[in-house]
C-alpha positions in Angstrom: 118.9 84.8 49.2 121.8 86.8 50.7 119.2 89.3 51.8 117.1 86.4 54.0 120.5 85.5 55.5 121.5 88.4 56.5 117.9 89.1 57.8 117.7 85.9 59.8 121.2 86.1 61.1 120.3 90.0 62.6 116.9 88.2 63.8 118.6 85.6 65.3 121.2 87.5 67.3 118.4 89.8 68.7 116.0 87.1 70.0 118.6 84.7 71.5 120.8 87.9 73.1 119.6 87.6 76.5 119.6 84.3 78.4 117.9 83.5 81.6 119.7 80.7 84.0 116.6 80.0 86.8 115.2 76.8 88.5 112.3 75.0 85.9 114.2 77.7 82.9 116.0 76.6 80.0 118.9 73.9 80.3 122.0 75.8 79.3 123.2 72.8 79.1 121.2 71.9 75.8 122.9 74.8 74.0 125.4 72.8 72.7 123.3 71.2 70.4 121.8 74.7 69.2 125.5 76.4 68.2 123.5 79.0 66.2 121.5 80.2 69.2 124.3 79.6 71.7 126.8 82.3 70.0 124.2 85.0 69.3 124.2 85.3 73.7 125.4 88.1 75.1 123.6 88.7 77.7 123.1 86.1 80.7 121.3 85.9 84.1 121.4 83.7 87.0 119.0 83.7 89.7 119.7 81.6 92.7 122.5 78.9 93.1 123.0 78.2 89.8 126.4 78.7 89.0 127.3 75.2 87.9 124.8 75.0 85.4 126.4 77.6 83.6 130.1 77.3 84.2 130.2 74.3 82.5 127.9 74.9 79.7 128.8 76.3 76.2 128.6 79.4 77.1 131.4 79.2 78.9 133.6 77.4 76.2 132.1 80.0 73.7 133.2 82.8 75.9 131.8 85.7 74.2 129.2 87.0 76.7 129.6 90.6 77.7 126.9 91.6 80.5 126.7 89.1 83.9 124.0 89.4 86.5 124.0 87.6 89.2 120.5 88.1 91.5 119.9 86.4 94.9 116.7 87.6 96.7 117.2 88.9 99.9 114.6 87.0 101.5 116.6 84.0 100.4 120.4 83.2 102.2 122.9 84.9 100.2 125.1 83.3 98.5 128.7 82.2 98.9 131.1 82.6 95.5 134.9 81.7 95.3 136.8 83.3 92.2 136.5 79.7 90.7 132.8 79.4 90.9 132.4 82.3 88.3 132.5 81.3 84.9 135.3 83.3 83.2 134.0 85.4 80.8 137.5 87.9 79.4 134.9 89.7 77.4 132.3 90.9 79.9 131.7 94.8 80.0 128.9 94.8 82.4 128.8 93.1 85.8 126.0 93.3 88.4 126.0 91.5 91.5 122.7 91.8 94.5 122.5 89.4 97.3 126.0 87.4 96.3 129.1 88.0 98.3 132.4 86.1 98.0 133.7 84.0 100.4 137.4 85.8 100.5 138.1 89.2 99.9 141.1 87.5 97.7 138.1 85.8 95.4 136.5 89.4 94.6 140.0 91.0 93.8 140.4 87.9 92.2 137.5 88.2 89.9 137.3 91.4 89.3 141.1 92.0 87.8 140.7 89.0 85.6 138.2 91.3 83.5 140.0 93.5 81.4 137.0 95.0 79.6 134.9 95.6 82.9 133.0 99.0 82.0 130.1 98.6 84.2 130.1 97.3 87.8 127.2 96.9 90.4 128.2 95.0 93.7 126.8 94.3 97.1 128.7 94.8 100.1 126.0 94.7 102.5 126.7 92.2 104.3 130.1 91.1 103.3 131.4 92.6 106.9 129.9 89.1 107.9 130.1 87.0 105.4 133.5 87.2 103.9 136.2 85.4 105.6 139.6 86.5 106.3 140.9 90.5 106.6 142.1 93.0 103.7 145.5 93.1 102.8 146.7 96.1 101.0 148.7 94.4 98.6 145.8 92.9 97.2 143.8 96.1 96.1 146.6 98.2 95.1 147.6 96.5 91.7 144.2 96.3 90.9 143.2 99.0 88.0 139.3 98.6 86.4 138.2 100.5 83.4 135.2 101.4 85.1 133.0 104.2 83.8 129.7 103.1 85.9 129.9 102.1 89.5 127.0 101.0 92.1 128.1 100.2 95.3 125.1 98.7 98.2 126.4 99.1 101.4 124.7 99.0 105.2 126.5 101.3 107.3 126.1 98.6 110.0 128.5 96.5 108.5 130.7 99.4 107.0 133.5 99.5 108.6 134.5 95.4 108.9 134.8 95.8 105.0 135.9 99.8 104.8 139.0 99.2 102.3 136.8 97.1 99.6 134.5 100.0 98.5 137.7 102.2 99.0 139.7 99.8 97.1 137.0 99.5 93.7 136.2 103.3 93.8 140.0 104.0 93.5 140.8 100.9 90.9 138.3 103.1 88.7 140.5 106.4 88.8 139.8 108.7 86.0 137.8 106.5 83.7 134.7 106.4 86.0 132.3 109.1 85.1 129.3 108.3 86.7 129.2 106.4 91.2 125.8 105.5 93.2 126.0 104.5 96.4 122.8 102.9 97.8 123.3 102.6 101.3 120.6 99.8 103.2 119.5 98.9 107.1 120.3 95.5 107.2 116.3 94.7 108.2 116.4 98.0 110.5 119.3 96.6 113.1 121.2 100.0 113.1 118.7 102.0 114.1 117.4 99.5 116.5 120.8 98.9 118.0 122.0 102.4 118.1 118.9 103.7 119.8 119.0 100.8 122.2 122.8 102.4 123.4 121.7 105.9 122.8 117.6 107.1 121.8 118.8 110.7 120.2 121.9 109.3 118.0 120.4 108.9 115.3 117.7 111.8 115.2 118.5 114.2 117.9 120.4 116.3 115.4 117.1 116.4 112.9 118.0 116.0 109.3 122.2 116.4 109.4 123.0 113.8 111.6 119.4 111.9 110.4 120.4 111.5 106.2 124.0 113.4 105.9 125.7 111.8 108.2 125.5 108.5 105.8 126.3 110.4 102.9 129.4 112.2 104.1 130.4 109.0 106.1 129.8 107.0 103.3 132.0 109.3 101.1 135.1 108.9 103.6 135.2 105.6 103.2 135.2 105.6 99.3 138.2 108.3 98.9 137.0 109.8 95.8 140.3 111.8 95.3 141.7 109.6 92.3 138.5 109.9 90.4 138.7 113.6 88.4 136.9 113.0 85.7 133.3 112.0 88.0 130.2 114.1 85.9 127.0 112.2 87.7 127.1 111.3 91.9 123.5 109.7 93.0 123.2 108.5 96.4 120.4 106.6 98.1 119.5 106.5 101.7 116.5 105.4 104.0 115.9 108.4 106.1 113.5 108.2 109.5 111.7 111.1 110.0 110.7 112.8 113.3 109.2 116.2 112.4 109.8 118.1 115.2 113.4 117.2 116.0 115.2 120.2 113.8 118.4 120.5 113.4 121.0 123.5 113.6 121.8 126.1 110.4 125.9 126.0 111.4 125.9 122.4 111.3 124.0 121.8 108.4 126.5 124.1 106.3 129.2 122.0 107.9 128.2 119.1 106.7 127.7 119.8 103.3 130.8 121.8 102.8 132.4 118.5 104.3 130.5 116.2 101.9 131.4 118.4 98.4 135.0 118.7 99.8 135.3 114.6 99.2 134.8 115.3 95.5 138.1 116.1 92.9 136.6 115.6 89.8 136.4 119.5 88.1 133.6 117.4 85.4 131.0 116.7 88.5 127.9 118.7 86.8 125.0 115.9 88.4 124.2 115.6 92.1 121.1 113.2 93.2 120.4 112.0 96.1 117.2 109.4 96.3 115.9 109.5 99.8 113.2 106.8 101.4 111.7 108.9 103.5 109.9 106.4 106.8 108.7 107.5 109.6 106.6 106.6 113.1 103.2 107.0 111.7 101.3 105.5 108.7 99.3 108.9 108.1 100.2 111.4 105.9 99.2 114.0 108.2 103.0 114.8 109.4 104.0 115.3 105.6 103.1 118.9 106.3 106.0 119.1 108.2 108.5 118.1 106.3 111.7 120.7 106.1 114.2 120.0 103.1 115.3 123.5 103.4 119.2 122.4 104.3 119.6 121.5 100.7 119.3 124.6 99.5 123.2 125.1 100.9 124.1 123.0 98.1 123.5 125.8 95.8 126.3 128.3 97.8 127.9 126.0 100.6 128.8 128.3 104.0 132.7 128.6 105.0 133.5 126.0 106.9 136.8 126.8 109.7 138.0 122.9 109.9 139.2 123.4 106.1 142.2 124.9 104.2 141.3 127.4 101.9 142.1 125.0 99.3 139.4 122.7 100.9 137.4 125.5 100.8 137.9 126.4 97.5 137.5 123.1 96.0 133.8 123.2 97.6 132.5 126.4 96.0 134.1 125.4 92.5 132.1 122.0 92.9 128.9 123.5 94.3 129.2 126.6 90.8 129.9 123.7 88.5 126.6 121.7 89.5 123.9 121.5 86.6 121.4 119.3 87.9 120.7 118.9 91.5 117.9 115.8 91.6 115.9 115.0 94.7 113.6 111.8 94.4 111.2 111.3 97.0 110.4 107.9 98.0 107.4 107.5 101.1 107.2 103.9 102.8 103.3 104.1 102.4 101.0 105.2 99.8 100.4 108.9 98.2 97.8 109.7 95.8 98.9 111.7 92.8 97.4 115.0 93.9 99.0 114.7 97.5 102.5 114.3 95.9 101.9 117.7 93.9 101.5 119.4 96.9 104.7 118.0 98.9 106.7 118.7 95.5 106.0 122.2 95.4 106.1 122.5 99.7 109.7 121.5 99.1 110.5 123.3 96.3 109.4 126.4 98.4 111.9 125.7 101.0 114.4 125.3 98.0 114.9 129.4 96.4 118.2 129.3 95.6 118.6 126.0 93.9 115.1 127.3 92.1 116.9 130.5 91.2 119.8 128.9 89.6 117.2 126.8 87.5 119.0 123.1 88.5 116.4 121.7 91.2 114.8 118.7 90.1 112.0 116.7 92.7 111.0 113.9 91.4 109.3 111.0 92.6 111.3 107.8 93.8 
């Protein structure tokens, strides 16, 4: 008898973990009248406006869930939150948030102190330059201090810097307990490029691949302000990159702007480096893929001496760039590749990658 208890207890709490808050889904609600089911939830999801439903539902009373995700599709209007609107859960670890912004940036400091146990954190800020309401005051960020160990952060550098000091503000509240950061950085539905080249043609690709992909990454890095997090071990950052093949870009600045990028980094632990790259580009055939030129990665393995940096700078970069174990590129196209096709651009750019090949930490991988 105690063995069937224990047995359906263990088979309870793994079939009722996860709950799923959705229009036409289950009425959380109802849970009230199954207590058994309602405690053995740890894990809940809401997709769409939903938010009432469950912060007045058992589950909030109960208060032991741990993981949170809140999903809005993009193609829907994103949503709105105040600090009130989100049940208060003391115990939740893991918090992911796509497509829903809050309406002051005194609602997501707000709601982001008031959990203690936060371990895991994905949030959007790609278009909270338009949709939050109100400024950043300093005072507001600089009590706050998350356990973080995981940390996503969506950005659009369109909207970057109305909103600079909130991904500033949460990178530094993590300090030395976060261990692994990715950055996914979005065109809000392509207006960057469109504006920017409107004002200018060449800004965005008359420099080739530096100013085409790294200037994002060590933009994006600037903003964050990495320097309070030392004990960093895994960096992944994603970026949409529009490719013009025969628009190259200099050596010098190249070496520049990776030395720049790896000088943003304190953390003596950093042995992981990925960055996930969607490549797009003007034509729908792959017969441009030929052309494709990764080679400026290959700086990565010994970065060039940059004169805008101290020699501490400088030293900082090569310790970084020796202590790297795993350097990760996945490939994303915007339009189909057969399987055999893909083999060949793999090895094309692990060719135009020796000295990352030589130290045995290059990784190409598909997106």
């Amino acid at each position: 008898m105690l063995t069937h208890r224990d047995w359906q207890a263990r088979t309870r709490r793994h079939l009722h973990r996860k709950f799923v808050v959705k229009k036409g889904g289950h009425d959380p609600y109802r849970l009230r009248f199954y207590p058994q089911v309602a405690r053995c939830i740890r894990q809940v999801t809401v997709q769409g406006d939903l938010f009432g439903e469950l912060l007045n539902s058992t589950l909030s009373d109960l208060a032991l869930v741990d993981s949170l995700y809140i999903d809005c599709p993009r193609a829907q209007r994103p949503l709105l939150l105040s600090h009130a609107q989100i049940p208060h859960f003391p115990r939740i670890t893991n918090l992911q948030l796509r497509g829903v912004y809050f309406r002051t940036w005194q609602d997501m400091a707000a709601t982001l102190s008031s959990l203690p146990c936060l371990s895991r954190l994905r949030i959007d800020l790609r278009e909270s330059g338009y949709a939050i309401e109100g400024t950043v005051s300093p005072h507001v960020w600089r009590e706050m201090r998350l356990p973080l160990e995981k940390l996503r952060i969506d950005l659009d550098p369109a909207l970057i810097y109305p909103m600079q000091d909130a991904p500033r503000a949460i990178a530094t509240s993590g300090g030395a307990s976060m261990k692994q950061l990715s950055v996914n950085v979005e065109m809000h539905s392509g207006p960057y490029i469109a504006r920017e080249s409107k004002m200018n043609p060449c800004r965005i690709n008359s420099y080739g691949p530096m100013m085409g992909f790294l200037l994002f990454p060590v933009s994006t890095l600037q903003q964050l302000d990495l320097s309070a997090n030392t004990t960093l071990d895994s960096v992944s950052l994603s970026f949409s990159w529009y490719w013009i093949p025969w628009r190259q870009s200099a050596l010098p600045a190249n070496g520049v702007a990776i030395s720049t990028f790896l000088s943003h980094f304190h953390s003596p632990c950093l042995r992981v480096l990925t960055f996930c790259i969607h490549i797009a580009t003007f034509d729908q055939d792959d017969h441009w893929l030929r052309y494709i030129d990764l080679g400026f990665f290959d700086l990565f393995a010994e970065p060039p001496i940059s004169p805008l940096m101290t020699a501490e700078s400088m030293e900082r970069v090569a310790t970084t760039a020796q202590n790297i174990k795993q350097f990760c590129l996945k490939l994303k196209f915007d339009f189909q590749i057969n399987d055999k096709r893909y083999v060949e651009i793999e090895q094309q750019v692990k060719s135009q990658l020796p000295a990352l090949t030589a130290r045995g930490i290059l990784h190409v991988t598909r997106g």
